[in-house]
C-alpha positions as CSV (number, residue, x, y, z in Angstrom):
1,X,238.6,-87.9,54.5
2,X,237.2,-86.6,57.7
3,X,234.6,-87.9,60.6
4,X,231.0,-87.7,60.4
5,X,228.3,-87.2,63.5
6,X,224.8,-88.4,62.6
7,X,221.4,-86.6,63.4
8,X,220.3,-88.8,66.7
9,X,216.7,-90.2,67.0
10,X,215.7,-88.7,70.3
11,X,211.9,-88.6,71.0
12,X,210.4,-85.2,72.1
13,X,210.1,-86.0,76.0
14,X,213.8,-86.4,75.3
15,X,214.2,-83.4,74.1
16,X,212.3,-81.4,76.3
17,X,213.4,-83.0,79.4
18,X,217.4,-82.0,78.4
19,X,216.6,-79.1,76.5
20,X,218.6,-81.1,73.8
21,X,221.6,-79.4,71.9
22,X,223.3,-81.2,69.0
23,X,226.8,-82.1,71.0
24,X,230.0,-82.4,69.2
25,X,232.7,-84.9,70.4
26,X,234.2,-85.6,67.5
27,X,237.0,-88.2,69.2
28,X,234.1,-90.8,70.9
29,X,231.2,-90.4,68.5
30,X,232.4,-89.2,64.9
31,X,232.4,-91.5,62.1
32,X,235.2,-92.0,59.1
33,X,233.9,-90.5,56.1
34,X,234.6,-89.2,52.7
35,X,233.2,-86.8,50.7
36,X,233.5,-85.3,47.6
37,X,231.8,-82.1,47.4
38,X,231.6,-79.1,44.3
39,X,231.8,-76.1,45.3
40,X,231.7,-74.1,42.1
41,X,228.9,-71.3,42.1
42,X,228.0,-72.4,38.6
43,X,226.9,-76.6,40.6
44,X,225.1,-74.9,43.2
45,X,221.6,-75.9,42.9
46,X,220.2,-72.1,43.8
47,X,221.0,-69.3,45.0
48,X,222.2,-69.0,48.9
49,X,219.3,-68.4,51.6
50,X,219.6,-66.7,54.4
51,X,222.5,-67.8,56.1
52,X,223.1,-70.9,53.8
53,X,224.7,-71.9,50.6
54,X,224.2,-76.0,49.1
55,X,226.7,-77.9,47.4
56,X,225.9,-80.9,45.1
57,X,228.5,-83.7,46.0
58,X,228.8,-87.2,47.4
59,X,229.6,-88.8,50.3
60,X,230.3,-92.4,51.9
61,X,230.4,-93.4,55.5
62,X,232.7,-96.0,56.5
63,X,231.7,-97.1,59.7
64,X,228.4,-97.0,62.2
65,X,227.9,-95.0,65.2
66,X,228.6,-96.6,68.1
67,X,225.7,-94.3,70.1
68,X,222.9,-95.8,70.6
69,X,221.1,-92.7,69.7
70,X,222.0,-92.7,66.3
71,X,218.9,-94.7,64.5
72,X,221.0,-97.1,61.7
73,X,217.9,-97.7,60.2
74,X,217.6,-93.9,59.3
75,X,220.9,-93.2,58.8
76,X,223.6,-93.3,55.6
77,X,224.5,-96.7,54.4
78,X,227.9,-97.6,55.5
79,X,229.8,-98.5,52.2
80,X,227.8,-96.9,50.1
81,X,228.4,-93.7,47.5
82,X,225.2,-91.7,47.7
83,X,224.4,-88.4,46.3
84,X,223.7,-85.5,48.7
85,X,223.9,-81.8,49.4
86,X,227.0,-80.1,51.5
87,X,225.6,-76.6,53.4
88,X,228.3,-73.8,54.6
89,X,227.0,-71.1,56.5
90,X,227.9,-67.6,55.1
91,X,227.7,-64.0,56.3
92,X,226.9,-61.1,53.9
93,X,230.4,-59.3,52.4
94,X,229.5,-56.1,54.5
95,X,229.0,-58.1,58.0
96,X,232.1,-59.4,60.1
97,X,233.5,-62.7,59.8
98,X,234.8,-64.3,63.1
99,X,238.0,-62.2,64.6
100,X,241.4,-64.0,62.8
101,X,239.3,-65.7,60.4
102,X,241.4,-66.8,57.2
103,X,238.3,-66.5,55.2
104,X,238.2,-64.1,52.3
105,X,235.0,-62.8,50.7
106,X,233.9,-65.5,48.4
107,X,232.5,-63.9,45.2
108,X,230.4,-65.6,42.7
109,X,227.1,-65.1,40.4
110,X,224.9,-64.7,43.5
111,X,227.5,-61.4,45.2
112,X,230.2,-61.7,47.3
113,X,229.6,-63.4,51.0
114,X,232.5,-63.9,53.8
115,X,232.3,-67.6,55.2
116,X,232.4,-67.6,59.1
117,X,235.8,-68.6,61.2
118,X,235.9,-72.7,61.3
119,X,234.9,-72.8,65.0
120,X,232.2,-70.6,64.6
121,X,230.8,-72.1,61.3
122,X,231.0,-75.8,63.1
123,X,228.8,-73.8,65.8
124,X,226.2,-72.8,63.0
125,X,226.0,-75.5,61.2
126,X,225.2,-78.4,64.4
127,X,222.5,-75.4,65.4
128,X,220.8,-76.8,61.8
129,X,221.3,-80.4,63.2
130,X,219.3,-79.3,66.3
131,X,216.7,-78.5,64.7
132,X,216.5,-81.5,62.5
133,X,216.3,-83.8,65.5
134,X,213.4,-81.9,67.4
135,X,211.5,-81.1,63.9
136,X,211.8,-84.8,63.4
137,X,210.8,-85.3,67.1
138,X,207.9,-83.0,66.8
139,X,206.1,-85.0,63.6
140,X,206.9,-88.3,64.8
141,X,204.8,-87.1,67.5
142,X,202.0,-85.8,65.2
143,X,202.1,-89.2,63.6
144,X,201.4,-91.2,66.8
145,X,198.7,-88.8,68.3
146,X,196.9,-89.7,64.9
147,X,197.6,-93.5,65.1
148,X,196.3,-93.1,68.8
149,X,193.6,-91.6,67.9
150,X,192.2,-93.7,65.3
151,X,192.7,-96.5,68.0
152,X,190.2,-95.1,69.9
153,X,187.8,-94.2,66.8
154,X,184.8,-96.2,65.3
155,X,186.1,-97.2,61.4
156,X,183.5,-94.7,60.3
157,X,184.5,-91.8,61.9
158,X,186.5,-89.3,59.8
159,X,189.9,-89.6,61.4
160,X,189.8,-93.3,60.0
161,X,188.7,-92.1,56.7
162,X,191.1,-89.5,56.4
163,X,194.6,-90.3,54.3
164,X,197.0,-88.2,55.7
165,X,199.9,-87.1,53.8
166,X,203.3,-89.2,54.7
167,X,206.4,-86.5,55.4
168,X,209.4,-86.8,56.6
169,X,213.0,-84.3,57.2
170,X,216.1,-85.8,55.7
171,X,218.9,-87.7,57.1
172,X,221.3,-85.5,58.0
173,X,224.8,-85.0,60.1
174,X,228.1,-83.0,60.9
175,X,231.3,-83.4,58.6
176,X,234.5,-82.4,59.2
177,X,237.6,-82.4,56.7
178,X,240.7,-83.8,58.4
179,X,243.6,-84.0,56.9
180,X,246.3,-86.6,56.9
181,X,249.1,-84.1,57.4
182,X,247.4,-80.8,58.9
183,X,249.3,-77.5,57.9
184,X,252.1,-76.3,60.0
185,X,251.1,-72.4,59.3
186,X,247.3,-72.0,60.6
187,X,247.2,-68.3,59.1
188,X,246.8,-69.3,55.5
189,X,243.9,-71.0,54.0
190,X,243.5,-74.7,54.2
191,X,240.3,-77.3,54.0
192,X,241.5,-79.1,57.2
193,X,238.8,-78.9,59.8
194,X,236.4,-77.2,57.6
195,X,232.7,-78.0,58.3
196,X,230.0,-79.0,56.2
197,X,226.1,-80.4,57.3
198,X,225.8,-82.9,55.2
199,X,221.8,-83.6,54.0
200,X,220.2,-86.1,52.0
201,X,219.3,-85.2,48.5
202,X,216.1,-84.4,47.9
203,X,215.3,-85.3,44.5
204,X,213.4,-83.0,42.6
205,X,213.0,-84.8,39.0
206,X,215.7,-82.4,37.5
207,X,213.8,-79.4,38.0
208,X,214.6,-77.2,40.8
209,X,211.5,-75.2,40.4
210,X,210.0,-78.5,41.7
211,X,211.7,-77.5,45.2
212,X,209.0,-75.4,47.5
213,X,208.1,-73.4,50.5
214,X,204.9,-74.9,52.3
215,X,205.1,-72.6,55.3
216,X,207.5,-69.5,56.3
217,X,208.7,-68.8,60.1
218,X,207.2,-65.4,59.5
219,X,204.0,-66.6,59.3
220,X,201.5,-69.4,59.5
221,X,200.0,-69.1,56.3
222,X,200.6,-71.1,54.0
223,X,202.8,-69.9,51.0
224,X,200.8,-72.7,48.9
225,X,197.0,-73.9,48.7
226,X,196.5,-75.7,45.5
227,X,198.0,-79.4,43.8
228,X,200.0,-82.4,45.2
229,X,202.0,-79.5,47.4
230,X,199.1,-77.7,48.3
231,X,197.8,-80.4,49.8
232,X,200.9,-81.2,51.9
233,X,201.3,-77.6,52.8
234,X,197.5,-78.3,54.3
235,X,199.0,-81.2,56.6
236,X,201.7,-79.2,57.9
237,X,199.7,-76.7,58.9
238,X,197.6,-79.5,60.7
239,X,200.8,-80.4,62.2
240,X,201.7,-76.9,63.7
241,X,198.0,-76.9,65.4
242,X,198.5,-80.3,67.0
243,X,202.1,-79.8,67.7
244,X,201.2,-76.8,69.6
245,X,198.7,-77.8,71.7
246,X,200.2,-80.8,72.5
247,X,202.8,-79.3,73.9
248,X,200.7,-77.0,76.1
249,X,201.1,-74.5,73.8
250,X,205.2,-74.5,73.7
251,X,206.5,-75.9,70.9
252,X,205.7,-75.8,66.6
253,X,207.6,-76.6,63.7
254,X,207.9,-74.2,61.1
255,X,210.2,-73.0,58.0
256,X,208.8,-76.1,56.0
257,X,210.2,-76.5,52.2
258,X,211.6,-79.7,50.4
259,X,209.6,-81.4,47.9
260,X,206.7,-83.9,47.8
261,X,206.9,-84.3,51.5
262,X,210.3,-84.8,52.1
263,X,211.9,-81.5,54.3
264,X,215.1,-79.9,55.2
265,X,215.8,-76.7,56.6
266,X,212.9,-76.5,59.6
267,X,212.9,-74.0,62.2
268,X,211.5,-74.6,65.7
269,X,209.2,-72.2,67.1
270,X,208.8,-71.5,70.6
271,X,206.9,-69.8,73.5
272,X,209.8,-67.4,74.8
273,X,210.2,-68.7,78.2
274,X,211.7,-72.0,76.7
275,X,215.7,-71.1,75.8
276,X,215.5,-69.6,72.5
277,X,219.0,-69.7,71.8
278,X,218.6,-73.4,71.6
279,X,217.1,-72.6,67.9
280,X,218.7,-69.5,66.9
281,X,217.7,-66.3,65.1
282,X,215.0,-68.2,63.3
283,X,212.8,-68.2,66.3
284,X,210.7,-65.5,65.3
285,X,209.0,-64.5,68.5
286,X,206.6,-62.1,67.0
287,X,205.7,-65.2,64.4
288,X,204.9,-67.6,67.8
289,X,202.5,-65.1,69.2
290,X,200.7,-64.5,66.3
291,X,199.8,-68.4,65.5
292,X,196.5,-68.5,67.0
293,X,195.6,-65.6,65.0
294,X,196.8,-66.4,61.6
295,X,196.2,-70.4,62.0
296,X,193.0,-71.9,59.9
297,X,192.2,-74.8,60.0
298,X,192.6,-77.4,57.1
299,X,190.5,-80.3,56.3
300,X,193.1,-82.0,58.4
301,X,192.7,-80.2,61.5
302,X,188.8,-81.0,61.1
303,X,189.2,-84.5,60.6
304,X,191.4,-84.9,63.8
305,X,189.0,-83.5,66.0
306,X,190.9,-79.7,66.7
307,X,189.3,-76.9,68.0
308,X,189.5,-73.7,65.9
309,X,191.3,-70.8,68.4
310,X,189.1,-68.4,70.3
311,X,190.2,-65.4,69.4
312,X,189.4,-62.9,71.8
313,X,189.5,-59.5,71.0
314,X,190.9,-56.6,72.0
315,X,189.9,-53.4,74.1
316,X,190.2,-51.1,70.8
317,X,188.3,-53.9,69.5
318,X,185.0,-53.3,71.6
319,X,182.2,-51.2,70.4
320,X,181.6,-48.2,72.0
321,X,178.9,-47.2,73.8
């Protein structure tokens, strides 16, 4: 058993206004929970990413959020055993864990990793639930500016012609094991207060190979062009270009992978005078000042009505003479 914090539903003027932080109050706003969660190398559905690993388990929330904040039409079924993944944030064996940390290095068929000290993983882990809510912010957004602008087209005009893909992140939120009868010694290894995001499953018809990478933080070039995913890959890039200059040039999301549409693990990229610590390491500056140049424009971009970027060069670029 533990308590559970949902992702809130916080709409991007929101977000910007309060430079919005996942907050963890675990007495006024967690949830009773239980989850059941395998954390045998040999269940985990791949390897770890970068900071990462996922756990196949399942998990039942026993009451609603009292915040208003907390959208119940998006979030877990109270009462209700549901499949989903459990993420742990790791370090590599030859980095540090946190100072005091009872964590031993963890070795399994992927290498050996040190899990971070429990305050410090908690830390981590509700960064990845910040990012949720403004990624999910951001393409709610894209979605309206689209409906808006249809509004405003004839029927004929390509905008209203166009079928643009339907994606969405997955429901996600902040566990924490708590035990009935903590440990009296702290100093040797116990599950109370150990965190765990907690994600909906995406479901990937059995094959994990089904599971892709649309568009890397590194770059904003699509990793994939062709098929069903292609295509979605396409939109998201569409959705970086309008996200970006709707937000005066500001604010993208990026990192997109999941499955026919449905996303986890986004990263928000931003324009450096914005607080970058808000969205970790993941906020590839050098990535965010190279957008204009790498962007091109899909079919999607064209049918909305964007403008390609005007790329102007460079000094060295000149000719001479």
């Amino acid at each position: 058993m533990g308590r559970f914090i949902p992702a809130p539903s916080l709409d991007f003027n929101t977000l910007i206004r309060t430079r919005y932080k996942f907050s963890i109050d675990w007495l006024t706003e967690g949830c009773t929970a239980q989850i059941i969660v395998d954390e045998r190398a040999s269940s985990c559905p791949g390897p770890p990413g970068s900071f990462k690993t996922t756990h196949p388990g399942k998990f039942v929330l026993y009451e609603s959020s009292m915040n208003s904040d907390h959208d119940q039409t998006t979030a877990f079924k109270v009462n209700h055993r549901e499949k989903v993944v459990f993420k742990r944030w790791y370090v590599p064996q030859a980095a540090q864990a946190a100072p005091n940390s009872p964590e031993q290095p963890d070795v399994s068929r992927f290498g050996a990793f040190v899990r971070l000290g429990k305050p410090q993983e908690e830390k981590m882990l509700a960064g990845e639930v910040t990012c949720s809510v403004w990624a999910t912010a951001l393409t709610l957004l894209v979605y309206r500016a689209i409906q808006d602008a249809r509004s405003k087209a004839d029927p004929s005009d390509l905008v209203c012609r166009t079928t643009f893909p339907v994606v969405r992140f997955v429901r996600c939120g902040l566990f924490r094991v708590q035990l009935p009868a903590p440990p009296k010694d702290t100093k040797r290894p116990s599950r109370h207060l150990t965190p765990y995001l907690v994600e909906e499953l995406i479901d990937t018809k059995g094959d994990s190979s089904n599971f892709v990478k649309y568009i890397h933080n590194g770059s904003a070039v699509p990793c994939i062009t062709t098929g069903a995913e292609g295509n979605i890959a396409s939109f998201l890039s569409f959705c970086q270009h309008l996200q970006y200059v709707s937000t005066g040039k500001q604010v993208y999301v990026s990192d997109f992978q999941g499955c026919n549409g449905i996303l986890t693990d986004p990263q928000i990229m931003t324009t450096p005078e914005l607080a970058s610590k808000v969205f970790g390491d993941g906020n590839v500056g050098r990535a965010f000042a190279a957008f204009e140049a790498q962007h091109i424009c899909t079919a999607y971009c064209v049918a909305y009505g964007l403008e390609n970027f005007l790329i102007v060069p460079s000094n060295d670029d000149q000719p001479s003479g």
